[in-house]
C-alpha positions in Angstrom: 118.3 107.8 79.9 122.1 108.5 80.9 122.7 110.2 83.7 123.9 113.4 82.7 120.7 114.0 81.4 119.1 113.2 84.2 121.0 115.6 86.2 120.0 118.4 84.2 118.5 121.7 86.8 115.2 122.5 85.4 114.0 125.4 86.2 110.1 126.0 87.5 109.2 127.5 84.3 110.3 124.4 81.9 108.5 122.2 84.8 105.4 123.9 84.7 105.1 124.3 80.8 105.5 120.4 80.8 102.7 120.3 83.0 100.4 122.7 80.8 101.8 120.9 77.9 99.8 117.4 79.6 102.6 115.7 80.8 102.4 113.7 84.3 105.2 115.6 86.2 105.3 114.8 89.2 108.1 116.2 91.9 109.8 112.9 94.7 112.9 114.7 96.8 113.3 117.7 93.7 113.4 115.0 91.5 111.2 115.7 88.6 109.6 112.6 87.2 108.0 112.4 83.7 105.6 109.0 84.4 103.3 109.6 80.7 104.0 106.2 79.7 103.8 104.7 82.9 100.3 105.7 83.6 98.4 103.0 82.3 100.6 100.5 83.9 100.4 101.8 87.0 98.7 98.9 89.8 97.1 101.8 91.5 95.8 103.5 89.0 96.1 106.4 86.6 94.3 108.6 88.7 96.4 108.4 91.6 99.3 109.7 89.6 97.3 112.5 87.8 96.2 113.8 91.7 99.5 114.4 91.7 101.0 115.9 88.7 102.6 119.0 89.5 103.0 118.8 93.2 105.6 117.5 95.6 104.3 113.7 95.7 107.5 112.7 98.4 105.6 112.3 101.4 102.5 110.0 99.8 105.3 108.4 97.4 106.8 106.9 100.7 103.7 106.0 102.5 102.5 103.5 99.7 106.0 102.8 98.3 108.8 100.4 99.8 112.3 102.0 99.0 113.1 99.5 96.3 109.7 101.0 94.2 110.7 104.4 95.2 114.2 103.4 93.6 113.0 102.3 90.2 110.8 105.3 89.8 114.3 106.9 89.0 113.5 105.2 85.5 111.4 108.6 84.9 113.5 110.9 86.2 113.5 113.7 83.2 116.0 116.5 85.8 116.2 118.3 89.1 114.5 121.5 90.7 117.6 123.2 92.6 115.0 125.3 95.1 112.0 124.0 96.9 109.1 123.3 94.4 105.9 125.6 94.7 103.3 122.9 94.1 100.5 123.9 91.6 96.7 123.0 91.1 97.1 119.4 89.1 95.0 119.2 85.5 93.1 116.7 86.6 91.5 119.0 89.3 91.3 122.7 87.5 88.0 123.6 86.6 87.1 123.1 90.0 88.4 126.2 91.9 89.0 129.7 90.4 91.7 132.2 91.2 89.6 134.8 93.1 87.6 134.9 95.6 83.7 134.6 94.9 81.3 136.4 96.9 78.1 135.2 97.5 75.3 137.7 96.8 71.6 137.4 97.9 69.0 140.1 97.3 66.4 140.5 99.9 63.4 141.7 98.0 62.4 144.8 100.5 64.5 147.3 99.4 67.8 147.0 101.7 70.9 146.9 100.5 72.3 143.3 99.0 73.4 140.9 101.9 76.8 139.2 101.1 78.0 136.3 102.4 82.2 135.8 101.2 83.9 132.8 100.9 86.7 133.9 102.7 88.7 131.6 105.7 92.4 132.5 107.0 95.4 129.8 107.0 94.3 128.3 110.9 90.9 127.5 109.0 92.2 125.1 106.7 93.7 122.8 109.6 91.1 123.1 111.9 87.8 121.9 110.9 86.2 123.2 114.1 86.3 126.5 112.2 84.4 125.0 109.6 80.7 125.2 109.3 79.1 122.5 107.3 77.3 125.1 105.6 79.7 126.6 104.1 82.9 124.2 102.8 85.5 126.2 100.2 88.2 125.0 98.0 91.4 126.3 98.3 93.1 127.6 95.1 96.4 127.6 93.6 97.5 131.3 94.3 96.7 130.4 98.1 93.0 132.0 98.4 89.4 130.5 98.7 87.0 130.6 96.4 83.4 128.2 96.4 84.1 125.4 94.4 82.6 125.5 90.9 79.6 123.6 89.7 79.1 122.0 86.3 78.8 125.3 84.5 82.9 125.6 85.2 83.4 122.7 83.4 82.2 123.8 80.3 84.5 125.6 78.1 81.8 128.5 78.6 80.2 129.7 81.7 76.6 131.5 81.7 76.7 134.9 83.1 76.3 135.1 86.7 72.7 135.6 88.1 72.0 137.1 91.5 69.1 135.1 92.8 65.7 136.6 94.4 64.8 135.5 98.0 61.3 136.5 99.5 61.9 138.3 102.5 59.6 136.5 104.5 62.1 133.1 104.0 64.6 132.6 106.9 68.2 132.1 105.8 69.8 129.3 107.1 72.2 130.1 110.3 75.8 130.2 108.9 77.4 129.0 111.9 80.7 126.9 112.5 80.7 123.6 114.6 83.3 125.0 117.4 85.0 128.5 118.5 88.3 126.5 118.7 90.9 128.1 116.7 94.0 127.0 116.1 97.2 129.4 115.4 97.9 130.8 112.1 100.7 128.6 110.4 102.9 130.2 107.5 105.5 127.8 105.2 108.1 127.7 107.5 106.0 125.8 110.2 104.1 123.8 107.7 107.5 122.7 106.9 108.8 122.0 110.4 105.9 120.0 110.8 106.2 117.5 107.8 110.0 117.1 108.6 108.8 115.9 112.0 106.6 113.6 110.4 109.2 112.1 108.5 111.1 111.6 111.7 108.0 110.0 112.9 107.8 107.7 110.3 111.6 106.7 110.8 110.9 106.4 115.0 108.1 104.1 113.8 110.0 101.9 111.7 112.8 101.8 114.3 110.0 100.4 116.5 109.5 97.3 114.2 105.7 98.9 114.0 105.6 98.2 109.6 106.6 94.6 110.9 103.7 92.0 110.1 102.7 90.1 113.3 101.9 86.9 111.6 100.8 85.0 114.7 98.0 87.7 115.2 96.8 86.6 111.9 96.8 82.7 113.0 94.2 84.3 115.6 91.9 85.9 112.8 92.0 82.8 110.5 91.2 80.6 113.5 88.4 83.2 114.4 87.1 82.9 110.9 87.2 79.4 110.2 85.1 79.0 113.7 82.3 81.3 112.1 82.6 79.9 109.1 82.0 75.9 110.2 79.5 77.0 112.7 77.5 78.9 109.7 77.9 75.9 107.5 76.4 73.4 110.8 73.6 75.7 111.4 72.4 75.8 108.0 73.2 72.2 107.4 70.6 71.5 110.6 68.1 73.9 108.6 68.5 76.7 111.3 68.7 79.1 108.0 68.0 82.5 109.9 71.3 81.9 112.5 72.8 80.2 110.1 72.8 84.0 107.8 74.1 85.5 111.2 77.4 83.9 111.0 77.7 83.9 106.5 77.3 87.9 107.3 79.8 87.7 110.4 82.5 85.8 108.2 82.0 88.3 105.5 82.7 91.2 108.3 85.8 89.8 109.7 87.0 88.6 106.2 87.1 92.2 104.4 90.0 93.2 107.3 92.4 90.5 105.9 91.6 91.7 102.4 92.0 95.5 103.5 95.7 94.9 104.6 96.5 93.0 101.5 95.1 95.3 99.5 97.7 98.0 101.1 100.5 95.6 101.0 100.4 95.5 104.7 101.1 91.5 105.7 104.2 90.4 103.2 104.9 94.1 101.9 105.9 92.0 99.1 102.7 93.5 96.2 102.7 90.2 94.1 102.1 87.7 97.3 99.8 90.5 99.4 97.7 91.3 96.0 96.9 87.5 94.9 95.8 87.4 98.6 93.5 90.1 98.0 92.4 89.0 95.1 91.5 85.4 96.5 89.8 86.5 99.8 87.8 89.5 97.8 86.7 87.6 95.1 86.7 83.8 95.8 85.4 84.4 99.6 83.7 87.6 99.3 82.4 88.0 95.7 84.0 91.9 95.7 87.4 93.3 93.1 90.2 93.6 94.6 91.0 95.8 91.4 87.7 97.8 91.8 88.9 98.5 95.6 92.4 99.5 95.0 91.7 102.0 92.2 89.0 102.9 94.3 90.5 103.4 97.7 93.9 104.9 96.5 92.3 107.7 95.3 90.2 108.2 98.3 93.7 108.3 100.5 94.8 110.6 98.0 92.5 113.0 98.1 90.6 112.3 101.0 87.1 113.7 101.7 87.3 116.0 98.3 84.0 116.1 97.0 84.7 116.2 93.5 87.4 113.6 93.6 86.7 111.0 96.2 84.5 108.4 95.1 84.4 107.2 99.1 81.9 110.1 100.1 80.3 110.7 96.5 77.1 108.7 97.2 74.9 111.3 95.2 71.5 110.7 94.8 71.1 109.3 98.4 73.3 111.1 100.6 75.8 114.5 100.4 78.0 114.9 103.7 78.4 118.8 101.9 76.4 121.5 100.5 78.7 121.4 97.4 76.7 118.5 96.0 73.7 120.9 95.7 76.1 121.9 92.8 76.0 118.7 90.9 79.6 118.3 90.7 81.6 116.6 88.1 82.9 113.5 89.4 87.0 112.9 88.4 86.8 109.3 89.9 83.3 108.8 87.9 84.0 111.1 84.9 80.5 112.2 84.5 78.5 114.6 86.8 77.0 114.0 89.5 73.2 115.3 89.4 71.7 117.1 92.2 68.3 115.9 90.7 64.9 115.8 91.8 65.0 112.8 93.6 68.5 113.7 95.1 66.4 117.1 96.3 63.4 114.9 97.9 65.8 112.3 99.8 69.1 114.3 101.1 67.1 116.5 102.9 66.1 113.3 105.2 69.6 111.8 105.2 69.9 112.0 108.4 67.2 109.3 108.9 68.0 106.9 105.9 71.9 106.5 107.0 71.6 103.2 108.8 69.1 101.3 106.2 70.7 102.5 103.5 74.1 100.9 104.7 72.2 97.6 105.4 72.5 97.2 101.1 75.8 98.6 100.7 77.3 95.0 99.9 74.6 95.0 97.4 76.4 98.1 95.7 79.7 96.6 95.9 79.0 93.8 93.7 77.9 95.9 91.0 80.7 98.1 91.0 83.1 95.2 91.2 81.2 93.1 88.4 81.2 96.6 86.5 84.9 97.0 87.0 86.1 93.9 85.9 83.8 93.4 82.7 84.3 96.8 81.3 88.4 96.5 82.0 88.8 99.3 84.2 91.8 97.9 85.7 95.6 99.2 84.9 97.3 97.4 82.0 100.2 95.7 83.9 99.5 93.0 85.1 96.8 91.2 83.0 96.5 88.1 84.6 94.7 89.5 87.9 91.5 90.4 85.4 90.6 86.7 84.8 92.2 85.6 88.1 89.3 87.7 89.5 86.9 86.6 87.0 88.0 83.1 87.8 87.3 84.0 91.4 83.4 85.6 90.4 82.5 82.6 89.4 84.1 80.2 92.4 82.1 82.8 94.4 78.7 82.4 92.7 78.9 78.7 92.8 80.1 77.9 96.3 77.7 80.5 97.7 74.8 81.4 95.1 74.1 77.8 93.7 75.5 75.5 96.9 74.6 77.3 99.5 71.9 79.5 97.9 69.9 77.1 95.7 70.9 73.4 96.9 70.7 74.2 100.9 67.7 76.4 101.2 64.3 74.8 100.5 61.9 77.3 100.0 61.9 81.2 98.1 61.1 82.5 101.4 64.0 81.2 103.3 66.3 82.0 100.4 65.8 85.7 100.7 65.8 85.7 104.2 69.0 84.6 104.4 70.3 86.9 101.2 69.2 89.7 103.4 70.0 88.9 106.8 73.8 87.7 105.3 74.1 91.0 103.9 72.4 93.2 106.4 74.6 91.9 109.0 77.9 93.8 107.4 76.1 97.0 108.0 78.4 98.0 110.7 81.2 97.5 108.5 80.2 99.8 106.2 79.3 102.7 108.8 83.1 101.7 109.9 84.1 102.8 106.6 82.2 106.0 106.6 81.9 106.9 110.2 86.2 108.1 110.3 85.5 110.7 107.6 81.8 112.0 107.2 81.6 114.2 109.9 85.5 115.7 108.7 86.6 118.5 106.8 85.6 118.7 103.2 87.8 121.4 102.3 90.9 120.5 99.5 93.9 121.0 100.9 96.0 124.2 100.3 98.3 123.6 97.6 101.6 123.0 100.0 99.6 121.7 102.5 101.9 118.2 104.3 100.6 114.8 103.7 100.1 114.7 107.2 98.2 117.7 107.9 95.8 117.1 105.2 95.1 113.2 106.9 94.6 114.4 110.2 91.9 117.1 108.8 89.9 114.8 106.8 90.2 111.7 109.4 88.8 110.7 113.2 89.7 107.7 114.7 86.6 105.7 117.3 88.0 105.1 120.5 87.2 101.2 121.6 89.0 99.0 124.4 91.8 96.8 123.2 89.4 93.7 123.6 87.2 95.0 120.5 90.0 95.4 118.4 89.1 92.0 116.5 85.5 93.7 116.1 86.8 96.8 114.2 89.4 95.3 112.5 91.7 98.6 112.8 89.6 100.4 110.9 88.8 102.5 114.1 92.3 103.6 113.8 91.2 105.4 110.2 93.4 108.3 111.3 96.7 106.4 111.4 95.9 104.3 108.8 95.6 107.1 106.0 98.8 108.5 108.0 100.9 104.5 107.6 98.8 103.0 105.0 100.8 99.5 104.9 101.3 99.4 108.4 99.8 96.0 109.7 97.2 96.9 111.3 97.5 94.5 114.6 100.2 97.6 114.9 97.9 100.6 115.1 97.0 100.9 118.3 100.7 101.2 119.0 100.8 103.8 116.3 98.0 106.1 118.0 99.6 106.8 121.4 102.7 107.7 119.6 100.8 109.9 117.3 99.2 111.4 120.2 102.4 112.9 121.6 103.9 114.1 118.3 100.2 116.0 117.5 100.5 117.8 120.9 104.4 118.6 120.1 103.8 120.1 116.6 100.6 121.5 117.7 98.1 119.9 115.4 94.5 118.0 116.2 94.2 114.0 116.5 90.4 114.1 116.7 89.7 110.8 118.7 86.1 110.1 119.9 84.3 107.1 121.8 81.8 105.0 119.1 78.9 107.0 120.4 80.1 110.1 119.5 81.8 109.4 116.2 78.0 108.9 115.6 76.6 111.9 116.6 78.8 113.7 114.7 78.3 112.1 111.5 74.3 112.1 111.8 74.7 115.8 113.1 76.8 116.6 109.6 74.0 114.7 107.7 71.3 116.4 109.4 72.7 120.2 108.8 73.4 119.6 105.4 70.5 118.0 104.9 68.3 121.1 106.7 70.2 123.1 104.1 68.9 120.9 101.3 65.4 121.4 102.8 65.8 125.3 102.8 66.7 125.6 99.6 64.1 123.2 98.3 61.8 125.3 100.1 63.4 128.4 98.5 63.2 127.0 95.3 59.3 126.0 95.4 58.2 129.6 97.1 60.0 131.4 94.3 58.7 129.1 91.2 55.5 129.9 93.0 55.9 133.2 92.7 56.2 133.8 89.5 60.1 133.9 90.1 62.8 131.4 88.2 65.5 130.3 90.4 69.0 128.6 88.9 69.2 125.4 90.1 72.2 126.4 92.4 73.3 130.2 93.6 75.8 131.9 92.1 
């Protein structure tokens, strides 16, 4: 495209009637970007770009994009905005939030007046989750306001009529209450823009620091780490000691997944060719998981973090809900099909609280499905071809080496065998509570439409507090906040990250929600037990009424 025409000043109207029109416009430094034909190529994902379409994407742009990518995405570049850009509710995501506020209406059948409860929370609510209650989580609109998000009736092209539901007097409504009297002050555009300038500053301190640096010698430690666990595994079960032997396959697994993580976010070479073939070889080869499966996955889960419509990192429907808006079955953007609030959903959330850990102990069990899924249905982005059979290639190294050699050819007896498939697997557990405990207990609210990167991270995101000796244990994860803040930062660099992230918080007058290991615990069973007690109430409701005589929608309106 020359340049000239790239110059042209659009004004918001053309921008947003491309938009409607299903373009992917997206805005980096008033630059407006047409990426339609880029979509399908892109390494991340479509999604990631569609999360995106009609907002200012600057701020993520540069936290997953080196300047030279940045650079070429000029390619796109359709024309300039000559004012700030007033971001606006992507396609991808409408159909999930209305325009006005909804109230809540409940009829207590003894003749008072109707009880309502609104869905109404001021500015300071949005970035302050100790405002929030579990009970009650809202989605914030385009036009500013907050309205309940809407279940799978909104995504028809029709909605039934709104029915006010029937509730015996005699039931106890669940106690609406939020999780702190903390309040934060009220923040109009001006400071939310003060504050994401200083977070660009941040970022530009940080880099001054060396901190995006790769510190190769701490990765010499790691691989000497895991090559110890892994010979000591392979001498244990080669003297028939099969159950310590399992210890060690599932503790080389555990320390494994961290290497992979920060290749995954280009976070050792920065260089995505060299950093994704390692991914690709330590995922699959080693560890039998897509690296494809995890980056589409996990990109859009830093996009939109803790959304329960769009991440696909806390959608774990019928099992588990961390918010009362999966009692709405929910369309799923990352899944593209609903997610049912079904019977059996109904009989186990309510006792979530208590199936947390076991049900973690077969998360790697869940991985490989989704991997094998990902890779034989061709889910992945169409540059790049060559990674699909590369991982295939590596599914099949995996199987061998550990299903048939180790697996079949090592282990004498049935019994022994699953022993050792279950004690292997069951020993990642902690890894996966890892990867849930930094956002479960958080916010589940979607950001205000202008709402900075930054802000939006540190709302949805706790960090564990550990001593600098048990870094190797938690790989960085435990820094989950200032990882989703510098997502290829190498993560041996965190920890230097955090204290500087604690000063600028107190400076701009944010929260950096750190909490010992203990207590990142408590919190996240304490969010799983409320909203499960809400699951039991309104199971309870449900049953009373249908006993009654009464029918009762599967959700209130």
């Amino acid at each position: 495209m020359a340049p000239s025409k790239r110059e042209t000043v659009l004004c918001p109207v053309e921008v947003n009637q491309l938009i409607d029109d299903g373009h992917a416009i997206v805005i980096l430094d008033r630059k407006v970007l047409k990426l339609d034909s880029w979509l399908q190529y892109h390494p991340g994902g479509d999604k990631c770009i569609l999360h995106m379409v009609g907002r200012d994407a600057s701020d993520e742009v540069v936290a997953f994009h080196p300047a030279d990518v940045r650079k070429q995405m000029l390619r796109y570049q359709i024309g300039v905005l000559a004012n700030r850009w007033e971001n606006v509710l992507p396609p991808l995501q409408r159909g999930y939030g209305e325009e006005t506020q909804e109230t809540v209406e409940i009829e207590i059948d003894d003749g008072s007046e109707t009880e309502s409860l609104s869905s109404s929370a001021n500015l300071s609510d949005i970035f302050d989750d100790d405002l929030l209650s579990p009970a009650l989580t809202h989605r914030r609109t385009r036009n500013g306001s907050i309205s309940s998000r809407s279940s799978v009736s909104d995504v028809e092209s029709t909605s039934p009529p709104k029915t006010k539901t029937k509730v015996q007097k005699d039931i106890k409504l669940p106690e609406l209450t939020s999780e702190s009297t903390e309040s934060a002050p009220p923040m109009d555009q001006e400071k939310l823009d003060d504050i994401a300038e200083s977070f660009r500053n941040l970022i530009a301190k940080l880099e001054a620091r060396g901190l995006y640096d790769c510190n190769y010698w701490a990765y010499l430690s790691d691989i000497t780490r895991l090559s110890v666990i892994f010979a000591t595994m392979i001498f244990l079960l080669h003297h028939g000691w099969y159950v310590t032997s399992s210890l060690f396959m599932g503790g080389f697994w555990h320390q494994m997944v961290f290497i992979a993580h920060d290749a995954g976010h280009k976070g050792i070479t920065h260089n995505y060719h060299i950093d994704t073939l390692i991914g690709m070889t330590i995922g699959n080869h080693l560890g039998g998981l897509s690296m494809g499966w995890w980056k589409r996955s996990h990109n859009i889960h830093h996009i939109v973090t803790n959304d329960p419509a769009h991440d696909e990192g806390i959608q774990h429907l019928p099992f588990m809900a961390v918010s009362t808006e999966f009692f709405k079955s929910l369309y799923s953007t990352y899944h593209d099909r609903i997610m049912a609030y079904n019977a059996f959903a109904q009989t186990v959330v309510p006792y979530q609280k208590y199936l947390y850990y076991p049900l973690l102990c077969f998360g790697r069990f869940n991985l490989y499905v989704l991997s094998l899924e990902f890779i034989f249905m061709d889910k992945g982005p169409k540059s790049n071809r060559w990674h699909r059979f590369y991982e295939l290639s590596g599914q099949i190294f995996f199987w061998f080496w550990f299903g048939y050699l180790i697996m079949w050819c090592s282990i004498p007896t049935w019994t022994q065998r699953f022993l050792f498939l279950m004690i292997s697997h069951m020993v990642t557990m902690p890894l996966h509570v890892q990867f849930t405990l930094s956002h479960f207990a958080m916010s589940t609210i979607t950001p205000s439409r202008n709402e900075p990167w930054a802000l939006q991270q540190l709302r949805t995101t706790m960090d564990v507090d550990c001593p600098a000796w048990l870094d190797w244990m938690h790989g960085g994860l435990q820094f989950q906040t200032i990882h989703h803040l510098f997502p290829t930062m190498p993560r041996h660099n965190l920890r230097q990250a955090s204290e500087e992230v604690k000063v600028w918080s107190k400076e701009v007058g944010v929260k950096y929600e750190v909490y010992g290991f203990v207590e990142c615990n408590g919190k996240v069973l304490s969010r799983l037990e409320e909203v499960g007690r809400q699951a039991r109430f309104m199971r309870e409701c449900q049953e009373r009424v249908l006993n009654d005589g009464e029918f009762l929608h599967g959700h209130w309106e």
